[in-house]
N, CA, C and O atoms as a GROMACS GRO file, in nm:
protein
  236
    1UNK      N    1  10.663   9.420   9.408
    1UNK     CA    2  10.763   9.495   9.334
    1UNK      C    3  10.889   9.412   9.326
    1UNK      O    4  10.932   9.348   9.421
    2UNK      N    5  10.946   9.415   9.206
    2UNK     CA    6  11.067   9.309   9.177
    2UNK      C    7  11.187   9.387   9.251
    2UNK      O    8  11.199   9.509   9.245
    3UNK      N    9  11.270   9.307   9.318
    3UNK     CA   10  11.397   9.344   9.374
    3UNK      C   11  11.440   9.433   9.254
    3UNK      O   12  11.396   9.544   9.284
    4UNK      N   13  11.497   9.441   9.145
    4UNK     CA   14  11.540   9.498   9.063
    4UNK      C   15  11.501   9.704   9.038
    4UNK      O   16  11.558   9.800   8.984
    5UNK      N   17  11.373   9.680   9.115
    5UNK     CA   18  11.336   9.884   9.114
    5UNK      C   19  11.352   9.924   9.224
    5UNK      O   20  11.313  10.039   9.243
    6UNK      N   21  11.412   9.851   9.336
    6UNK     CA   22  11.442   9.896   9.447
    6UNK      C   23  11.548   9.993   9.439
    6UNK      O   24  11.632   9.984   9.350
    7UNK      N   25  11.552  10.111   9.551
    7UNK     CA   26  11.643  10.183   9.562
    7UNK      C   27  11.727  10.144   9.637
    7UNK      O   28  11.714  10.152   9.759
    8UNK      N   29  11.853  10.082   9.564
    8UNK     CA   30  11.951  10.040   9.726
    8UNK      C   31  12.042  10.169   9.742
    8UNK      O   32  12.078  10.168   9.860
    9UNK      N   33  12.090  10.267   9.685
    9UNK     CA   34  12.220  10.353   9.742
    9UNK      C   35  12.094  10.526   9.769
    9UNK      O   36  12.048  10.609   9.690
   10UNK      N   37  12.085  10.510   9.901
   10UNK     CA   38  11.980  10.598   9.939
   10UNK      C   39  12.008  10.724   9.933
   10UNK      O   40  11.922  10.811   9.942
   11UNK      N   41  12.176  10.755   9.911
   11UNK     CA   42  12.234  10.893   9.914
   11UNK      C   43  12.301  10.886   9.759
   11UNK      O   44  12.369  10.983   9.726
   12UNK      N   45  12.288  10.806   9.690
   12UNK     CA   46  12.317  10.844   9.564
   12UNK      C   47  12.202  10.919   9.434
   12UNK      O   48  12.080  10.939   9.438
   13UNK      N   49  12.276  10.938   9.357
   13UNK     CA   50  12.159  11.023   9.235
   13UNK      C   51  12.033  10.896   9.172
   13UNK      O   52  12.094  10.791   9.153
   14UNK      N   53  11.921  10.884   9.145
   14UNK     CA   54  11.862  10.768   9.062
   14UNK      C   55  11.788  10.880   8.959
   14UNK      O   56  11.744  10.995   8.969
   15UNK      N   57  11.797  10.818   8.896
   15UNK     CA   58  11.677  10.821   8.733
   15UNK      C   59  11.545  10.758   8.760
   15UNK      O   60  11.537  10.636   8.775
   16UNK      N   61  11.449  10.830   8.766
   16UNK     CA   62  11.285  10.775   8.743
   16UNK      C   63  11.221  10.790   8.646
   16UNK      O   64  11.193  10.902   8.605
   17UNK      N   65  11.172  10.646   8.569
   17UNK     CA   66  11.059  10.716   8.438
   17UNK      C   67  10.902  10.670   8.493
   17UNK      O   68  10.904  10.561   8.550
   18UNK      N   69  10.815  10.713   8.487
   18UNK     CA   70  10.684  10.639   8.511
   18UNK      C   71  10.609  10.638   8.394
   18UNK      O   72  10.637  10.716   8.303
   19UNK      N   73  10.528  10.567   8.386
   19UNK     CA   74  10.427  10.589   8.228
   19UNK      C   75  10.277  10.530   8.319
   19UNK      O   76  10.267  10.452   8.414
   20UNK      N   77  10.206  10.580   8.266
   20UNK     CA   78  10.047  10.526   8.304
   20UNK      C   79   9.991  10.426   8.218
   20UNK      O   80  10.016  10.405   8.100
   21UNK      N   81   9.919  10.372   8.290
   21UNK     CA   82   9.875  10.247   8.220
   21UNK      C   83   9.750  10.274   8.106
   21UNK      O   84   9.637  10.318   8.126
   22UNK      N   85   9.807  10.235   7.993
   22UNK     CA   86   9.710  10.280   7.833
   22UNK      C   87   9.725  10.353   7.792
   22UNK      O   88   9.671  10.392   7.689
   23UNK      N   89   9.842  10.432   7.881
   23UNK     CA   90   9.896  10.595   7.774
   23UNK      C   91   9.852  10.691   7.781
   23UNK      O   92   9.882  10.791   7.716
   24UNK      N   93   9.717  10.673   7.916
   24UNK     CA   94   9.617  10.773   7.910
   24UNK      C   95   9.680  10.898   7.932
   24UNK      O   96   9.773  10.911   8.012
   25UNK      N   97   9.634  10.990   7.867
   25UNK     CA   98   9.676  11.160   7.862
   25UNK      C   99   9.641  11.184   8.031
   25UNK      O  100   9.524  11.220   8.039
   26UNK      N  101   9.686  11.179   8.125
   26UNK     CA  102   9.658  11.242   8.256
   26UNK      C  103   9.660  11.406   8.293
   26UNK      O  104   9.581  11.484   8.347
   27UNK      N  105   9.809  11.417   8.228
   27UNK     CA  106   9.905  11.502   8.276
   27UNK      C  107   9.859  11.659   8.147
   27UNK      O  108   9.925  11.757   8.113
   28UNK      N  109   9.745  11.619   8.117
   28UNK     CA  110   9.772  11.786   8.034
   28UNK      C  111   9.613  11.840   8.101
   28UNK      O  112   9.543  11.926   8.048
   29UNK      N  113   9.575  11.753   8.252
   29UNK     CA  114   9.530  11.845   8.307
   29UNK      C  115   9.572  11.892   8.449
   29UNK      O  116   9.605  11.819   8.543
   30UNK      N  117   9.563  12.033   8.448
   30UNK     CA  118   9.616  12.084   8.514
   30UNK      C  119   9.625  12.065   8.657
   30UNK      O  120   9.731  12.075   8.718
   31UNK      N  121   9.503  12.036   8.716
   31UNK     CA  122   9.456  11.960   8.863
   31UNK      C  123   9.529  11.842   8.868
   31UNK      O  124   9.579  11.814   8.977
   32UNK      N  125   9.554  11.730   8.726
   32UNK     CA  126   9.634  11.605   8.853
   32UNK      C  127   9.797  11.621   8.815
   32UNK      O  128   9.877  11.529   8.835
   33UNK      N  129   9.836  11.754   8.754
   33UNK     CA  130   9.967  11.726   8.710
   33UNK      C  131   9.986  11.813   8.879
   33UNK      O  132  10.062  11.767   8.964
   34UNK      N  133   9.922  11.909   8.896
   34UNK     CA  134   9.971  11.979   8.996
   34UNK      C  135   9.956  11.854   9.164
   34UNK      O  136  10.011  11.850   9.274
   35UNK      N  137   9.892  11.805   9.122
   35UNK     CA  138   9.915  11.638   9.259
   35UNK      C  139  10.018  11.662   9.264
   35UNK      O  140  10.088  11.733   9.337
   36UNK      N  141  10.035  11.585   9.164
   36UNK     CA  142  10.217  11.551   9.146
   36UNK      C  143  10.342  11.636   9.181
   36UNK      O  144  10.449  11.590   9.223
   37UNK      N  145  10.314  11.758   9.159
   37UNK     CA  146  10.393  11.866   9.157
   37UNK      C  147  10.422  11.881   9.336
   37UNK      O  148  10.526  11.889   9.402
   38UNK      N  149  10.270  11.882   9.373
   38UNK     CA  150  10.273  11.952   9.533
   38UNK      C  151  10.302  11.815   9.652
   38UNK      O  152  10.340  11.805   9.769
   39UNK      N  153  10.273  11.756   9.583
   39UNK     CA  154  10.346  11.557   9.662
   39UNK      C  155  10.534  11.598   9.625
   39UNK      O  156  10.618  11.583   9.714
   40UNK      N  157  10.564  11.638   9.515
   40UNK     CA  158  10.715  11.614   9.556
   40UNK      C  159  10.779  11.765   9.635
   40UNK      O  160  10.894  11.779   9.678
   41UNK      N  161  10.689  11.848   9.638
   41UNK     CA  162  10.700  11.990   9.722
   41UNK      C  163  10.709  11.908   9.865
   41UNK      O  164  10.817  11.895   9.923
   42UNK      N  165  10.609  11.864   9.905
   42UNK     CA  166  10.651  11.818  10.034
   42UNK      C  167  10.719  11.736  10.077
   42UNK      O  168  10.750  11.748  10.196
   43UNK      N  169  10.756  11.654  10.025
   43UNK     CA  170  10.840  11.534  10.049
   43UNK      C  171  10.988  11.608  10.023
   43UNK      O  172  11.082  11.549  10.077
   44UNK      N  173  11.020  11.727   9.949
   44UNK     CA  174  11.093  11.800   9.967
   44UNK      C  175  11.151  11.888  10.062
   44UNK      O  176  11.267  11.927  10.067
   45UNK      N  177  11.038  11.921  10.149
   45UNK     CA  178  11.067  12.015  10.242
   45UNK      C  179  11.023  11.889  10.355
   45UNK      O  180  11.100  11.885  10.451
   46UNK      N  181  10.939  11.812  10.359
   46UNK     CA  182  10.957  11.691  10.546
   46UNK      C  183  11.027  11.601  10.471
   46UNK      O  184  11.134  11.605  10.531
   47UNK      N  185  11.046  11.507  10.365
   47UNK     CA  186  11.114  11.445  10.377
   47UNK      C  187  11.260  11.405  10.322
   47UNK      O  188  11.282  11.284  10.323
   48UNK      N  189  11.348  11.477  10.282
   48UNK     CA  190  11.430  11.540  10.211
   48UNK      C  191  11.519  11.483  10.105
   48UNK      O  192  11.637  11.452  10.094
   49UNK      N  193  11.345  11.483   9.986
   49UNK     CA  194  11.365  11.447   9.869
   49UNK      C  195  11.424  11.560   9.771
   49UNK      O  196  11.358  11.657   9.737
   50UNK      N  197  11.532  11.541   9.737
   50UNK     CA  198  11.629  11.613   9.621
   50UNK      C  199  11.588  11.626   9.519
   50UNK      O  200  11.639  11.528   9.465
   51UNK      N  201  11.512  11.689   9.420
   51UNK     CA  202  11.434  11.688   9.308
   51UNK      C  203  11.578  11.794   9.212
   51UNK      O  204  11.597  11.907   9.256
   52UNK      N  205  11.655  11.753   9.103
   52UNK     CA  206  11.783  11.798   9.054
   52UNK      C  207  11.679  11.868   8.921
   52UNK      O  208  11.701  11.980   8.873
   53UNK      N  209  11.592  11.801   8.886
   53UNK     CA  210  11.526  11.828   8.730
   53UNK      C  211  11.416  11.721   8.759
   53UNK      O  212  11.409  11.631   8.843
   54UNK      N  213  11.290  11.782   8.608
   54UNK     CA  214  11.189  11.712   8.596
   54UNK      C  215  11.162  11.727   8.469
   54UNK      O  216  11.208  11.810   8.390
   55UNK      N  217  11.079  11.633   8.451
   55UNK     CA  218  10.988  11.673   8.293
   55UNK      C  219  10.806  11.611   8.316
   55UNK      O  220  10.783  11.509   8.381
   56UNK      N  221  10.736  11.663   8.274
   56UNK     CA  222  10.628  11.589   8.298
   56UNK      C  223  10.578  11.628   8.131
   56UNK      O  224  10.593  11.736   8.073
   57UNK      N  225  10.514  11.500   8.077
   57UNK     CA  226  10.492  11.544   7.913
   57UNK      C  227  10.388  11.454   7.912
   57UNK      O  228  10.390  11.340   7.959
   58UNK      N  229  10.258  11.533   7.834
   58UNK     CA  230  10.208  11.425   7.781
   58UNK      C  231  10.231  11.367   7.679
   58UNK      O  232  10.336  11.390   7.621
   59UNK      N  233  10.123  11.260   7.619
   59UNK     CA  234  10.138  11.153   7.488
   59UNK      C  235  10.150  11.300   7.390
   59UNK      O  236  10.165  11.291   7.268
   0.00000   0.00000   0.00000
């Protein structure tokens, strides 16, 4: 991973975009959007990730 996507200010706000590789439609099923959903649930409550807003969209 290039120095450049690192998070250096650990208590400040960041912006995340991700995209999948080929564009593939993942996310308009319901089983792996909800992964996603219940991975930042916990990392919310043990590890105390701040989630302000989201969007998850497919192509």
């Amino acid at each position: 991973m290039s120095a450049k996507y690192k998070i250096r200010d650990q208590h400040g706000q960041n912006f995340l975009t991700c995209t999948i590789c080929g564009w593939v439609d993942l996310f308009s099923r319901s089983e792996y959007r909800n992964i996603i959903l219940e991975s930042w649930k916990y990392c919310s409550h043990h590890k105390g990730l701040q989630i302000w807003g989201y969007v998850i969209m497919t192509t």
